[in-house]
C-alpha positions, 0 to 999 in steps of 0.5 A, a space after each residue: 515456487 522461487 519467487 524473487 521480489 525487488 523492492 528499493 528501501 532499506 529493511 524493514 520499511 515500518 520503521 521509516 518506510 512508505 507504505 508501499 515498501 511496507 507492503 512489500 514487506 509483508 509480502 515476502 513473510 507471508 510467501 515464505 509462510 507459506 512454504 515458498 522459497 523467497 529472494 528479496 532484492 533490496 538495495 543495502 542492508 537489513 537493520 533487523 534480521 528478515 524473517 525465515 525463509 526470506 533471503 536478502 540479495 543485492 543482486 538479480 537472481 534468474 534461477 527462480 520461477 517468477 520475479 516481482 518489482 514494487 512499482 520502481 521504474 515503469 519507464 523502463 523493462 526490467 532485467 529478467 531474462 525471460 523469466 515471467 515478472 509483474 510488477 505492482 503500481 501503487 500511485 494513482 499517477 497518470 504518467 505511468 500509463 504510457 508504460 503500461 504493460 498487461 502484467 501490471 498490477 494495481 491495489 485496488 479495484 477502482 486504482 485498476 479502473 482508473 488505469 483501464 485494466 481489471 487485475 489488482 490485489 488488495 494490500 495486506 499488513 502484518 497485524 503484530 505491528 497494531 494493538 487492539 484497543 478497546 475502550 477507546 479515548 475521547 479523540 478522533 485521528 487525522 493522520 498524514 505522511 507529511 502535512 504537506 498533504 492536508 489539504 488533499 487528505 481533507 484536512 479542511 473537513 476534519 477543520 470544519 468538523 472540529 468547529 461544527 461539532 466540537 470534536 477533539 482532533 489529533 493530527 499526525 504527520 511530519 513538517 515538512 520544512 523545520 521553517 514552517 513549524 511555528 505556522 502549523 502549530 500556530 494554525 492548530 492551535 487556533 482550532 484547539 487541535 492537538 497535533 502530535 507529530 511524527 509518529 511510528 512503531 509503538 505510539 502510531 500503533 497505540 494512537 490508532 488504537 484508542 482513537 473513537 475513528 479514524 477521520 480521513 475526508 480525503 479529496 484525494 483518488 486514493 489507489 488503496 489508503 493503507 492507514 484505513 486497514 491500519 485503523 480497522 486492524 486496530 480495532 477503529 472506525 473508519 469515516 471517510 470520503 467516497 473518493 478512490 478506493 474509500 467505498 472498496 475498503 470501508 463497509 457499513 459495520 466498520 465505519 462510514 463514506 461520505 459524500 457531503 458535510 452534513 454526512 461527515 456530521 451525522 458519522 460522528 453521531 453514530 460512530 460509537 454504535 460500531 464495534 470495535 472487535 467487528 473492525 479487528 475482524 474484518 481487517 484480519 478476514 480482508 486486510 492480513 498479509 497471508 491473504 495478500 500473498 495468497 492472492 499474488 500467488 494465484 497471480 504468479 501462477 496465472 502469469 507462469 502459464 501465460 508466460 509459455 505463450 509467445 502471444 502474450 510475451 509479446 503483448 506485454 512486452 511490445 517494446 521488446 523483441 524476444 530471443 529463445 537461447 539456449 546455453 548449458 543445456 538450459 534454454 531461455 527467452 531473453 527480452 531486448 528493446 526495438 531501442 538497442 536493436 535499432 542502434 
């Protein structure tokens, strides 16, 4: 199969990326491993080089059997010349379900509830970017994108839980503005937390590793939570709240959901009874790239099929009108909006 992926960051995004853009990477090595001929549409170019079988494009290609967008520009119908496309949404952002569209897809089971619909494929990382770490270290990990975020992600909780139990917390994640970099340290200290920073590659991979848990009380409807996959790959226990898609990700052999304190207290008690490798396992069996792409490939090939019907371009497209050409022999379907039709 041609497949042709757009995302918008520069490659690769582990090295300073959002974890969509991260998924997005892995989706591309994992199709090309298995045998499929892939374009990947970003927007400057690679600092490293992509993996084989995975061309760097800056431009859109329509020689291909289907293309895929990573989330950017719900508002608007992208430019694929009737060629069958899906596009994955990774925020659990309301302001996009005007624009939703049937050949949408979300990361998770209850991320697609939140929107009405029942088609997601669960994200995939790549495993060689994580150690396994075994015995673990005597500190649990609260870790952000930026810490402007805590509370969200409950860091009152992981603060609450420090006072309670007497546990060493680490927290990770960037200040947000340099100013306020005194308040936060200042407020670390005052609970005996140590905070580490901004971290990635070889330190977030280690410090994931040789922690006893990962502790992420979010407060948040987390459409997936890509660090709980990171932590399980590592071979560390997951305690976390019961909000979003927390209870898809986390089974009771690998870590805990919590609804109340009293629940977080006694997941601290027993977290050391969880085995390490079982964690490595399951994420390897549930959260590797190759089954995330296998995944959209039966999603590919379901949308190629329905895509022959004019009843479903149509569903999915209801702000378009769609014109069959011909040109050069080859004939094709071109999507145009009511809005230039109008004009």
């Amino acid at each position: 199969m041609k497949i042709h992926l757009v995302s918008g960051h520069e490659y690769p995004a582990r090295l300073d990326g959002l974890s969509s853009c991260r998924v997005a990477d892995g989706l591309a090595k994992g199709l090309a491993e298995l045998g499929h001929q892939v374009s990947y549409e970003i927007p400057c170019e690679s600092a490293e080089p992509l993996p084989d079988g995975v061309q760097l494009v800056h431009e859109r290609r329509f020689d291909v059997d289907i293309m895929w967008f990573n989330g950017v520009g719900a508002e608007r119908f992208p430019k694929t010349r009737g060629i069958p496309w899906l596009r994955t949404v990774h925020a659990p952002d309301q302001s996009w379900a005007p624009h939703l569209r049937d050949n949408w897809m979300f990361v998770s089971a209850s991320h697609a509830a939140f929107f009405g619909r029942e088609r997601y494929v669960r994200n995939g990382i790549d495993p060689s970017e994580y150690c396994y770490g075994e015995p673990k270290d005597d500190y649990f990990l609260f870790m952000v994108a930026d810490l402007s975020v805590l509370q969200l992600k409950g860091f009152q909780i992981a603060r609450e839980l420090v006072r309670a139990c007497g546990i060493r917390l680490v927290v990770v994640g960037a200040i947000p503005e340099s100013a306020m970099a005194e308040q936060y340290e200042r407020m670390f200290a005052e609970d005996g937390i140590q905070y580490a920073g901004y971290v990635s590659g070889r330190r977030k991979a280690q410090l994931l590793a040789h922690a006893r848990a990962l502790l992420f009380p979010t407060q948040a409807d987390e459409a997936f939570g890509l660090v709980v996959a990171e932590a399980l790959m590592s071979g560390t226990p997951v305690i976390c709240s019961d909000r979003g898609a927390c209870p898809e990700l986390v089974r009771p052999e690998v870590g805990f959901i919590c609804s109340t304190f009293e629940e977080y207290v006694s997941a601290l008690a027993q977290v050391d009874r969880i085995s390490p490798l079982a964690c490595r396992i399951f994420a390897l069996e549930n959260y590797h790239y190759l089954r995330m792409a296998r995944e959209y490939l039966a999603e590919f090939e379901k949308e190629i099929v329905n895509w022959a019907s004019p009843a479903w371009r149509a569903k999915v497209s209801e702000c378009s009108r769609w014109v069959d050409l011909e040109l050069r022999g080859r004939r094709f379907s071109v999507g145009i909006p009511w809005s230039c039709l109008s004009q």
